[in-house]
Every structure is written in structure tokens, then in C-alpha cells.
DSSP file (Angstrom, degrees, kcal/mol; ACC not computed):
  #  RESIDUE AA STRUCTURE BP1 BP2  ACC     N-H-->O    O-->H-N    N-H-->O    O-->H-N    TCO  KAPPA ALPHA  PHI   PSI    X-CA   Y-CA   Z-CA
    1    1 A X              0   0    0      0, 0.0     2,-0.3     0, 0.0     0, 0.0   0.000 360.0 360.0 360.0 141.5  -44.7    9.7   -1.3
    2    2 A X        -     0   0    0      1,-0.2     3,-0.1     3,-0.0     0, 0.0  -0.646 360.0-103.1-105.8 160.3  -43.0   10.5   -4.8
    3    3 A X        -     0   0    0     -2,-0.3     2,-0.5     1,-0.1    -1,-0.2   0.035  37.2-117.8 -42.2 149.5  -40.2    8.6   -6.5
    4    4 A X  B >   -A    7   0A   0      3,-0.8     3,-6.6     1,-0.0    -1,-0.1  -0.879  44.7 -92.1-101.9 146.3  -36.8   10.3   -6.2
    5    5 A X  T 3  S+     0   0    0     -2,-0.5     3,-0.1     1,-0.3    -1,-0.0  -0.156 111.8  18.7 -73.9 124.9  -35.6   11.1   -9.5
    6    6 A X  T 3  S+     0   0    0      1,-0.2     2,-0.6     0, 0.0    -1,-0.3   0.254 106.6  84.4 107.7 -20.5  -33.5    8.4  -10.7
    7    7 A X  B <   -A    4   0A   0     -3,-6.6    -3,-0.8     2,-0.0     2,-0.4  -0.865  62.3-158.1-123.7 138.9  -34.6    5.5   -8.4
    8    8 A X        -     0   0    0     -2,-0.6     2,-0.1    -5,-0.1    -3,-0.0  -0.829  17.2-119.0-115.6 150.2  -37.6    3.8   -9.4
    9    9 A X        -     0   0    0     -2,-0.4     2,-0.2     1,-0.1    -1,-0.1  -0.355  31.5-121.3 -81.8 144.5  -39.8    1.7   -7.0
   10   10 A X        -     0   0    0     -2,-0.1     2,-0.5     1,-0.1    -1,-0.1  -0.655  36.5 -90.4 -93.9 155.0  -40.2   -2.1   -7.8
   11   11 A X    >>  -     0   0    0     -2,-0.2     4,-3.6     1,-0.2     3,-1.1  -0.350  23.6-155.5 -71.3 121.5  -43.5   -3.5   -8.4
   12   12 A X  H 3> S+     0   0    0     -2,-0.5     4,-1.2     1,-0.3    -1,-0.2   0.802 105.2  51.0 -48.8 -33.3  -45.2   -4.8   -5.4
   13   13 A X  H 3> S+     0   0    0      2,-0.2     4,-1.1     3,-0.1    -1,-0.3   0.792 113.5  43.8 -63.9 -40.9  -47.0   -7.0   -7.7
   14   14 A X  H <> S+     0   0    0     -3,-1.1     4,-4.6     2,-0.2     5,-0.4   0.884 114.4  56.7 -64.7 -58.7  -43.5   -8.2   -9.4
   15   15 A X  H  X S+     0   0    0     -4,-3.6     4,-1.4     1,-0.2    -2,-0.2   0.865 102.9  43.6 -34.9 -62.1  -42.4   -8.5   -6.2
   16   16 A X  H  X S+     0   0    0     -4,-1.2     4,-5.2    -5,-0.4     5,-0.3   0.887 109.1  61.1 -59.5 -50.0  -45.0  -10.8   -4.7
   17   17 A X  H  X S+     0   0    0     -4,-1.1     4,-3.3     1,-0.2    -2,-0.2   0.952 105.5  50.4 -50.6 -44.2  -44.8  -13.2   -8.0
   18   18 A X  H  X S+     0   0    0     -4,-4.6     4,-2.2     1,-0.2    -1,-0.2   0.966 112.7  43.0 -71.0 -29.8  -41.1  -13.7   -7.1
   19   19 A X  H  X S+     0   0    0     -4,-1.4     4,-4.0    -5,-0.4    -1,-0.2   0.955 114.3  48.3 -70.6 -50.1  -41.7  -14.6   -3.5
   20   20 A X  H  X S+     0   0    0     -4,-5.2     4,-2.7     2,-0.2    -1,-0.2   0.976 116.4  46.5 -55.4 -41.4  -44.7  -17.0   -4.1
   21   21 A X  H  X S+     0   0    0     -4,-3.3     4,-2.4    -5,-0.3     5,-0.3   0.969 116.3  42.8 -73.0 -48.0  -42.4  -18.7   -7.0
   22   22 A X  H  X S+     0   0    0     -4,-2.2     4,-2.7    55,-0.2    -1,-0.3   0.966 114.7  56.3 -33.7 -69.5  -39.4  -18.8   -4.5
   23   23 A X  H  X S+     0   0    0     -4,-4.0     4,-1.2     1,-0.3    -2,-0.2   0.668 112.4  38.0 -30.4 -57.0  -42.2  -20.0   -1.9
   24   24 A X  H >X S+     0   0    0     -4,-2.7     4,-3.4    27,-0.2     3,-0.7   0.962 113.5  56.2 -70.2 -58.3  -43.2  -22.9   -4.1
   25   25 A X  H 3X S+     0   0    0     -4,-2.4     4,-1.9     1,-0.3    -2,-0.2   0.743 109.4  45.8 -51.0 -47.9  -39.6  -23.9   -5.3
   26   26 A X  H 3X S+     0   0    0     -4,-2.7     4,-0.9    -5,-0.3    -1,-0.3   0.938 114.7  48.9 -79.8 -30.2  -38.2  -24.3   -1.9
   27   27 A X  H <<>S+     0   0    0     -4,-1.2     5,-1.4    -3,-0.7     4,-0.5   0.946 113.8  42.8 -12.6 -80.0  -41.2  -26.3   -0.8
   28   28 A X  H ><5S+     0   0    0     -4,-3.4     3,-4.9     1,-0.2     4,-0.2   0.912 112.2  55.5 -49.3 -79.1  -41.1  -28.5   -3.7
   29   29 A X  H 3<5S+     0   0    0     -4,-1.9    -1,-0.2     1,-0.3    -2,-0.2   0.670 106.4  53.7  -4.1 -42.5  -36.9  -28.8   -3.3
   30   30 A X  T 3<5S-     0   0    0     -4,-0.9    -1,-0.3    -3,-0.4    -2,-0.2   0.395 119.4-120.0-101.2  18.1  -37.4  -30.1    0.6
   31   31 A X  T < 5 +     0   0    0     -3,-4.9     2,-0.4    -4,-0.5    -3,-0.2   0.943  63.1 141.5  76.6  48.1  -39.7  -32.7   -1.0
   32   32 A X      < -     0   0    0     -5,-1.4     2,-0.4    -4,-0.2    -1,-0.2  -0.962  45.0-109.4-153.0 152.3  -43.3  -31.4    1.1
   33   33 A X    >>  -     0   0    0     -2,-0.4     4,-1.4     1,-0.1     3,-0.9  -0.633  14.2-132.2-117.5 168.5  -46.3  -31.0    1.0
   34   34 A X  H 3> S+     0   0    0     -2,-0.4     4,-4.1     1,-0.2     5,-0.4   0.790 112.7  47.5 -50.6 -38.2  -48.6  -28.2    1.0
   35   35 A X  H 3> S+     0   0    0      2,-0.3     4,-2.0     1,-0.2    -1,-0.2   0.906 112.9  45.8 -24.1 -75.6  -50.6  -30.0    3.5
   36   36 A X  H <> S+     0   0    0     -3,-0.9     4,-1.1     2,-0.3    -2,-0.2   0.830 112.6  54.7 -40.7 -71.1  -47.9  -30.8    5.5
   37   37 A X  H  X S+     0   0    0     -4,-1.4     4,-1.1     1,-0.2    -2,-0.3   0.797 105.3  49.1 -40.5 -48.2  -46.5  -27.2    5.2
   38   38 A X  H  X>S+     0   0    0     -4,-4.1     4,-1.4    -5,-0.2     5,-0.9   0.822 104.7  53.7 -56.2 -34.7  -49.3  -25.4    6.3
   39   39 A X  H  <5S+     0   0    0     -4,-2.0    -2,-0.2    -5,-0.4    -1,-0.2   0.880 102.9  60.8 -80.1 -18.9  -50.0  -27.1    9.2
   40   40 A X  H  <5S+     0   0    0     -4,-1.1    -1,-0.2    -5,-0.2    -2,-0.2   0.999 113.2  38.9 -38.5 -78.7  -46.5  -26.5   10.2
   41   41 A X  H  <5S-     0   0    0     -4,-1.1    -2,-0.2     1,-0.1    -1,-0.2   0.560 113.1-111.1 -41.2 -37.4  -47.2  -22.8   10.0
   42   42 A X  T  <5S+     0   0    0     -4,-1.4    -3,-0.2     1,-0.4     2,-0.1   0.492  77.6 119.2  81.0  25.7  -50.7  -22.7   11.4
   43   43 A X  S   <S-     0   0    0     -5,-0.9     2,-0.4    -6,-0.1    -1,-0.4  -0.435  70.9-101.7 -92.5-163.5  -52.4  -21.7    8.1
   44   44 A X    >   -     0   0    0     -2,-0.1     3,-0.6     1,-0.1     4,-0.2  -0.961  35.2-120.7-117.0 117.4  -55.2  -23.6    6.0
   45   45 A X  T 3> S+     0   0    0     -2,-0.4     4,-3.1     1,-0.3     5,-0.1   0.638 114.8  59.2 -26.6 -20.7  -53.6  -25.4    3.1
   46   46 A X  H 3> S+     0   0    0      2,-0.2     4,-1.2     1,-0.2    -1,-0.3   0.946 104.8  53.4 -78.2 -68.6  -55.7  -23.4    0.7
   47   47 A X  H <4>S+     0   0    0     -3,-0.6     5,-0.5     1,-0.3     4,-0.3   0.720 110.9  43.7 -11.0 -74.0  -54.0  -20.3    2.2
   48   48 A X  I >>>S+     0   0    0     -4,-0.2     3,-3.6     1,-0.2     4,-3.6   0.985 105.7  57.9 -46.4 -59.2  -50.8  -21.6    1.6
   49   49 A X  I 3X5S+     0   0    0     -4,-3.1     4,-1.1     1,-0.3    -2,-0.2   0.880 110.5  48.9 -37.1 -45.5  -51.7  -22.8   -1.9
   50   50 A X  I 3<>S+     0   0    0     -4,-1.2     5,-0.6     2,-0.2    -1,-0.3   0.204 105.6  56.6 -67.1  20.0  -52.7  -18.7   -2.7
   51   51 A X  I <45S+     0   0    0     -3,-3.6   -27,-0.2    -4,-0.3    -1,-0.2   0.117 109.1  46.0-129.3 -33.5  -49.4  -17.5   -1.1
   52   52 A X  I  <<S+     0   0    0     -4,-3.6    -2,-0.2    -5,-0.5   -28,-0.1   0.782 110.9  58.0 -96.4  -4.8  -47.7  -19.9   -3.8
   53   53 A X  T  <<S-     0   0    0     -4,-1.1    -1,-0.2    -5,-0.5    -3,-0.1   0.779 107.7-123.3 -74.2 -23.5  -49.9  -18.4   -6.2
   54   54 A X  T   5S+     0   0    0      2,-0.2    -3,-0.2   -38,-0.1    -4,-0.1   0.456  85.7 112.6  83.2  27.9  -49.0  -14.7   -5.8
   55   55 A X  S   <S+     0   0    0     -5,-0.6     2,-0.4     1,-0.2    -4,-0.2   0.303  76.2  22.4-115.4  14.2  -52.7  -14.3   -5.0
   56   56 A X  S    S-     0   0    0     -8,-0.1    -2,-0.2   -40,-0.1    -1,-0.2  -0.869  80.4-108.4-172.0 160.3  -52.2  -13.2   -1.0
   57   57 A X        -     0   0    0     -2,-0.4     2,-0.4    -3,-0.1    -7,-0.0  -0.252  21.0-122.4 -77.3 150.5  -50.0  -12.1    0.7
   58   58 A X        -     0   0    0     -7,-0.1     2,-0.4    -2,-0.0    -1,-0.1  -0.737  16.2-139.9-104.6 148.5  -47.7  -13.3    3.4
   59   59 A X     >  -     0   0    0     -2,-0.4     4,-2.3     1,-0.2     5,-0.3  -0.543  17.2-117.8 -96.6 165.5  -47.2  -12.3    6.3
   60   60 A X  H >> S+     0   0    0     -2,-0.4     4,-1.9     2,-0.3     3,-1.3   0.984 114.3  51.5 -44.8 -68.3  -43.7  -11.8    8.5
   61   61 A X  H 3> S+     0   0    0      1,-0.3     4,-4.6     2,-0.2     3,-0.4   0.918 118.6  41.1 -40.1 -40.7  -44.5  -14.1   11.1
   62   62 A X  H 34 S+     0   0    0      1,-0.3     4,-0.3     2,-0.2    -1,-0.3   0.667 107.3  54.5 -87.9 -13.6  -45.2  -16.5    8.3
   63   63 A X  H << S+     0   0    0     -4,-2.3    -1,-0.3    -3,-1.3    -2,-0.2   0.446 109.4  53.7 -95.9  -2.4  -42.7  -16.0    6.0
   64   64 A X  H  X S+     0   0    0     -4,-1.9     4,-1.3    -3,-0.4    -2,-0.2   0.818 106.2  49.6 -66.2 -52.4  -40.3  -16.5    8.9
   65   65 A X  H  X S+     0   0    0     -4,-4.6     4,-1.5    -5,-0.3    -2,-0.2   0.568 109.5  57.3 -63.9  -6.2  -41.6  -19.7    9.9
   66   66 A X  H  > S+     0   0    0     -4,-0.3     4,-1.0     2,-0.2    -1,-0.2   0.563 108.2  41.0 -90.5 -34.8  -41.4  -20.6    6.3
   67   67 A X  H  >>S+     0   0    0      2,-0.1     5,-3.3    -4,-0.1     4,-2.4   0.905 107.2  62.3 -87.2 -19.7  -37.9  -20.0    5.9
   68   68 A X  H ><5S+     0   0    0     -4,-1.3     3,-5.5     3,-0.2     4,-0.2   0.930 116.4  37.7 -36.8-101.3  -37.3  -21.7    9.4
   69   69 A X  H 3<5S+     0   0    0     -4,-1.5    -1,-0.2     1,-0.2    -3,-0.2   0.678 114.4  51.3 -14.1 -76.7  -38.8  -24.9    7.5
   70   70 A X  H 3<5S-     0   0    0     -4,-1.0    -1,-0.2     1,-0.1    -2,-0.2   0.589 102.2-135.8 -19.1 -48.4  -37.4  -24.3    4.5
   71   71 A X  T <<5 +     0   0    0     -3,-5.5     2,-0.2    -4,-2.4    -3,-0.2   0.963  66.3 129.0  53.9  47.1  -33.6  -23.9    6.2
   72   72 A X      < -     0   0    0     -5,-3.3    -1,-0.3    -4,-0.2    -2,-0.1  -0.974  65.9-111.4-126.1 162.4  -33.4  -21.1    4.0
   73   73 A X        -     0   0    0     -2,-0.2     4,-0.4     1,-0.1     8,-0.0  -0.167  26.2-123.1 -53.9 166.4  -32.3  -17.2    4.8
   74   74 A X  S >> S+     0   0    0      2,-0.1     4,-5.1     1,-0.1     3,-0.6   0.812 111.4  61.8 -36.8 -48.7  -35.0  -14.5    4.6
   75   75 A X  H 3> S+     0   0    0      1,-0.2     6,-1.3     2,-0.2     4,-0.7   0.915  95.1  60.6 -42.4 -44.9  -32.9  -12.6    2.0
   76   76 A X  H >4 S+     0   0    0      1,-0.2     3,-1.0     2,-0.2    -1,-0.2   0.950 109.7  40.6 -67.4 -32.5  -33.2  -15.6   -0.3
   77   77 A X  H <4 S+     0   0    0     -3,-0.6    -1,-0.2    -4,-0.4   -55,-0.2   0.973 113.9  58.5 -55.2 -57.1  -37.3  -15.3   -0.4
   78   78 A X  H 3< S-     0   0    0     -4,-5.1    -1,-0.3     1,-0.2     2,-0.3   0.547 112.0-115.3 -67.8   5.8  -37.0  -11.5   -0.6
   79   79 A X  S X< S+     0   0    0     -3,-1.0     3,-0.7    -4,-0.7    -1,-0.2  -0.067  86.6 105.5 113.9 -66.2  -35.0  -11.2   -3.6
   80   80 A X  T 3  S+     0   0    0     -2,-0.3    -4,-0.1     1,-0.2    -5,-0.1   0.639  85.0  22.2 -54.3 -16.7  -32.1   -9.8   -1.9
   81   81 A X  T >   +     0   0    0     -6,-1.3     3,-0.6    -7,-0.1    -1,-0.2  -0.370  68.7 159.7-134.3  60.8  -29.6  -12.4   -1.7
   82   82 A X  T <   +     0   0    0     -3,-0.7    -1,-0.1     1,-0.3    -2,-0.1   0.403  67.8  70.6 -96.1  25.6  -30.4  -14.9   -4.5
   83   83 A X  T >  S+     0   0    0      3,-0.1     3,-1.0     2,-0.1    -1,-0.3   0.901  76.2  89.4 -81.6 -65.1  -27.2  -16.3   -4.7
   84   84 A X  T <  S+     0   0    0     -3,-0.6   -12,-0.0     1,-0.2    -3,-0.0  -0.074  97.5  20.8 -33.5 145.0  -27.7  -18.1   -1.2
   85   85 A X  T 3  S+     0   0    0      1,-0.1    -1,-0.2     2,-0.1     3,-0.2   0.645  85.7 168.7  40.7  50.5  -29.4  -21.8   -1.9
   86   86 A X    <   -     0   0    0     -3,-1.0    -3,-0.1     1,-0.3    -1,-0.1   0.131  53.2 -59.2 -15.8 161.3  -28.4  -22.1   -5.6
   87   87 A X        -     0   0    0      1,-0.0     2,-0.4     6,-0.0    -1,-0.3  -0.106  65.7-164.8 -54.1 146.6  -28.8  -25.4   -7.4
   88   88 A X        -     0   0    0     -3,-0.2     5,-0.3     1,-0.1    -1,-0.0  -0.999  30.1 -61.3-126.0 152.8  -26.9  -27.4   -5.6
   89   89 A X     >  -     0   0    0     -2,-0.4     4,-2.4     1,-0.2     3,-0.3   0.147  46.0-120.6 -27.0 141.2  -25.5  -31.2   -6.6
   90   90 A X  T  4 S+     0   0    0      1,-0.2    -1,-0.2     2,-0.2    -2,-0.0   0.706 112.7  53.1 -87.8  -6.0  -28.0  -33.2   -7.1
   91   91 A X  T  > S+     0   0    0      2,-0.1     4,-2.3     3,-0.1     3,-0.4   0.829 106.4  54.8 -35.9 -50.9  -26.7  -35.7   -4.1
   92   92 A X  H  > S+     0   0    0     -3,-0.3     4,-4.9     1,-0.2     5,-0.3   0.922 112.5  48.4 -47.7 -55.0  -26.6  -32.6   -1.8
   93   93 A X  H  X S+     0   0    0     -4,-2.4     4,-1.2    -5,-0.3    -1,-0.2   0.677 107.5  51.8 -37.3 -31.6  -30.3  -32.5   -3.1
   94   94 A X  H >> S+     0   0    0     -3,-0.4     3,-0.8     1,-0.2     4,-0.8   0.979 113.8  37.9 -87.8 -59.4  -31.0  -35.7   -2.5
   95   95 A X  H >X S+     0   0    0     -4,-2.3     4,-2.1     2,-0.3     3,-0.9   0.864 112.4  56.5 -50.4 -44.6  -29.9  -36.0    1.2
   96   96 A X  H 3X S+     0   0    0     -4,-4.9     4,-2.0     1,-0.3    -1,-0.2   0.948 113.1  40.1 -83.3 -19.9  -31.0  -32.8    2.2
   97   97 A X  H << S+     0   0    0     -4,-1.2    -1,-0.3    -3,-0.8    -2,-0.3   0.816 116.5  50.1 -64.4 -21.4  -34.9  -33.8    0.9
   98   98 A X  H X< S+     0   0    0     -3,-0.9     3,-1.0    -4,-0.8     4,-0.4   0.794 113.1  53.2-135.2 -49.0  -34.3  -37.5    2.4
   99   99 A X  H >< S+     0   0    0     -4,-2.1     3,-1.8     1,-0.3    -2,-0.2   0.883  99.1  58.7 -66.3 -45.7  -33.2  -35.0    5.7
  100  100 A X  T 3< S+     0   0    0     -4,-2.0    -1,-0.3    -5,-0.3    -2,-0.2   0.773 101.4  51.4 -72.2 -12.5  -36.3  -33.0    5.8
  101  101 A X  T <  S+     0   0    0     -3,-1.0    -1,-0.3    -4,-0.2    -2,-0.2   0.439  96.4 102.6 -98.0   1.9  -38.7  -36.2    6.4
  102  102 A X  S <  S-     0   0    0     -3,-1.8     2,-0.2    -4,-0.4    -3,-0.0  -0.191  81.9-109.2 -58.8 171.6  -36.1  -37.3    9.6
  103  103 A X     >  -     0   0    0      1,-0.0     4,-1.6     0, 0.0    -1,-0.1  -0.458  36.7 -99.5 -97.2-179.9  -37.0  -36.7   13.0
  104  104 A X  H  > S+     0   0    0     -2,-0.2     4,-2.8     2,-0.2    -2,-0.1   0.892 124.7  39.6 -65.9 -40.5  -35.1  -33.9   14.8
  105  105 A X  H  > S+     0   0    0      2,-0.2     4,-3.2     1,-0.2    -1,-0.2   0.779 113.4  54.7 -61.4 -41.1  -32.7  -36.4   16.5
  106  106 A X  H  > S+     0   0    0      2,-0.2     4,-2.5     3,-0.2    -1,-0.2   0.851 112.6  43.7 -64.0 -38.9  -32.5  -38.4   13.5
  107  107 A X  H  X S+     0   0    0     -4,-1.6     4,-1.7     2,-0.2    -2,-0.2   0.996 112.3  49.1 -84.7 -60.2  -31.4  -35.2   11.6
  108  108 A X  H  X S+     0   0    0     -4,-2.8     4,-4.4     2,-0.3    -1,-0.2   0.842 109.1  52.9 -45.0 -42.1  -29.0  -34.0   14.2
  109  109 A X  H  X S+     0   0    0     -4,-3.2     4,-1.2     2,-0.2    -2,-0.2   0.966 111.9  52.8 -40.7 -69.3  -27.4  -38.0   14.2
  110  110 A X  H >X S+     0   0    0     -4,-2.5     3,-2.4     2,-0.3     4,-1.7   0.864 110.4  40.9 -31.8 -86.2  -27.3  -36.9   10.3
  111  111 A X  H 3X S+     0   0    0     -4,-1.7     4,-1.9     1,-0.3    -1,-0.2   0.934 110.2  58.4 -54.2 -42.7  -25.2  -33.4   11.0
  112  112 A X  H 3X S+     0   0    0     -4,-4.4     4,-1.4     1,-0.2    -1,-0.3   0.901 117.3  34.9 -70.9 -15.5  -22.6  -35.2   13.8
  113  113 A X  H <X S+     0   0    0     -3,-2.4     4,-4.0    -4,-1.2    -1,-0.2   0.904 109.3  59.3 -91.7 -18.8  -21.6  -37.9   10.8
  114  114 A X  H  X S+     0   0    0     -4,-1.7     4,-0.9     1,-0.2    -2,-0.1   0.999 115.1  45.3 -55.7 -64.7  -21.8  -35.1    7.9
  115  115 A X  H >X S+     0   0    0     -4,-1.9     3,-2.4    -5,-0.3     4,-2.0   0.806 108.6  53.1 -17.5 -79.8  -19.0  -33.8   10.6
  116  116 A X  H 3X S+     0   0    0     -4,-1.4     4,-3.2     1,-0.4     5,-0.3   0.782 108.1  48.1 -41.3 -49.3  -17.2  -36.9   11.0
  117  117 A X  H 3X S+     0   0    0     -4,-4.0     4,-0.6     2,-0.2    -1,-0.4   0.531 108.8  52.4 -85.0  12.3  -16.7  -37.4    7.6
  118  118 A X  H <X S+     0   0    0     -3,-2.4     4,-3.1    -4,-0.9    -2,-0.2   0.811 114.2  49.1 -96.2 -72.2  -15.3  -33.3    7.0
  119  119 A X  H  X S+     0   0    0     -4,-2.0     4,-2.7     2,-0.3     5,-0.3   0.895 109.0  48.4 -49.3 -53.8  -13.0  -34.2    9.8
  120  120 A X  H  X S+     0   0    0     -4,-3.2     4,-2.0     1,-0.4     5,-0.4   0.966 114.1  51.3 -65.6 -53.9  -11.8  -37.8    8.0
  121  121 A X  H  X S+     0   0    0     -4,-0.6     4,-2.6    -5,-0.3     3,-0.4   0.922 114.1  44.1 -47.9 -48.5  -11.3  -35.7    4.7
  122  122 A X  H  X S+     0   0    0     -4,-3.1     4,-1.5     1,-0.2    -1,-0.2   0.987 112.4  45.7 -78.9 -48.0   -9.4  -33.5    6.6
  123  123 A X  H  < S+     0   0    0     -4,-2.7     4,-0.4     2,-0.2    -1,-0.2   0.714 114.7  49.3 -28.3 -38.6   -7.4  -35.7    8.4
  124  124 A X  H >X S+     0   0    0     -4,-2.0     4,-2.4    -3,-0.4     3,-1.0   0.900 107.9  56.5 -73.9 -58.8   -6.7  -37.8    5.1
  125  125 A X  H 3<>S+     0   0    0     -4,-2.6     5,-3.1    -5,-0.4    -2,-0.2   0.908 112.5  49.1 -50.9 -35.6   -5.7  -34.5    3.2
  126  126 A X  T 3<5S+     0   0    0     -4,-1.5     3,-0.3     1,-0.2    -1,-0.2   0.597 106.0  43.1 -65.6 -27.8   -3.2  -34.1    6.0
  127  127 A X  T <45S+     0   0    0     -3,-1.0    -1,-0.2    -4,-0.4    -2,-0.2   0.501 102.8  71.6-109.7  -5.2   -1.5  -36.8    6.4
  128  128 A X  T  <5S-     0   0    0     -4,-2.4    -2,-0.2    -5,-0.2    -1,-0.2   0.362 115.6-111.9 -87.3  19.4   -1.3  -37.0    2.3
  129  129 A X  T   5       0   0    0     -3,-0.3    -3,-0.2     1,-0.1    -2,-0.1   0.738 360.0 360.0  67.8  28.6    1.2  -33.9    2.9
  130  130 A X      <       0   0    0     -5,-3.1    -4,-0.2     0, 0.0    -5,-0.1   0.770 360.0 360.0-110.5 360.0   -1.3  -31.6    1.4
């Protein structure tokens, strides 16, 4: 199929580079390791390690379960939306690496006080007439 004049196709190759470098970044960011991340997935660690390399390709299923893990959007992997998971504070950072070695229960315990304390901020803002 040819180009349409005036929009040019991005390189599949360019393309791939950004995703493995995303791949690795959010990885690294939730504090894990490849190990640990591939068996998550069902690959073989090496597998992953070429995926962060740009040297194979990922597949859908897997780049789903990868953002799943990740507890990031698709969009943000592909490119499209790479505003979504920006630096964040480097508290935010800390706790949400600290979060990702919790158990599930342990992490949910974690979101009902995250709560609690949004509510006491709001409550506090409230009754300080603002």
C-alpha cells in the first residue's frame, strides 16, 4: 500500500525502540525484575530481556499483561498518550515501587488509607472555610 501524499508512515523500527525503551523504564520505575517480570507474563526472561532490547517483538497479549503489571495505560507504551505516567514526585515514586512488592490485600489495605487520608484533607479544607 502507497503513502498518501502528505502523511508519512512512522518507522516500525523507530517505533519498536520506543516501546522496548518505555518497556524497560516502567519495569525499572515499579522496582522489578526481569525475572520476576517474565514469569508474570509466561515468557522466558531472555525473551523479555530482547523485547527491552528492541530486538523482538511483542505481542498484544503480552503487551497487555505488561501494562496490567505495570499499572500503566496501553496508550502510554504505544506512543500515543505520553503524557499519562510522567515523572511523578519522587514520594509518589517511592510508595508506588514499595506498593508493587505488597501482596494484593496488602496493596488494597494501601488504596482504602490513600482514601482516608484524601477524605481527612478534604474534610480539614472544609471546615478551614475553604
Amino acid at each position: 500500500m502507497k503513502d498518501r501524499i502528505g502523511f508519512s508512515q512512522p518507522s516500525p523500527e523507530a517505533d519498536r525502540i520506543g516501546l522496548s525503551e518505555r518497556l524497560k523504564q516502567a519495569r525499572e520505575y515499579m522496582g522489578l525484575k526481569q525475572e520476576d517480570v517474565a514469569k508474570s507474563v509466561g515468557i522466558p526472561r531472555s525473551a523479555l530481556s530482547n523485547v527491552e532490547a528492541g530486538t523482538r517483538k511483542v505481542d498484544a497479549i503480552e503487551l497487555s499483561r505488561l501494562a496490567k503489571l505495570y499499572q500503566r495505560p496501553l496508550a502510554w507504551f504505544t506512543g500515543e498518550n505520553p503524557e499519562i505516567g510522567s515523572e511523578l514526585p519522587k514520594e509518589v515514586a517511592h510508595v508506588a515501587r514499595a506498593a508493587a512488592t505488597l501482596s494484593q490485600q496488602d496493596r488494597q489495605e494501601l488504596a482504602r488509607f490513600a482514601d482516608f487520608l484524601k477524605s481527612r484533607a478534604r474534610a480539614k479544607a472544609g471546615s478551614d472555610g475553604r
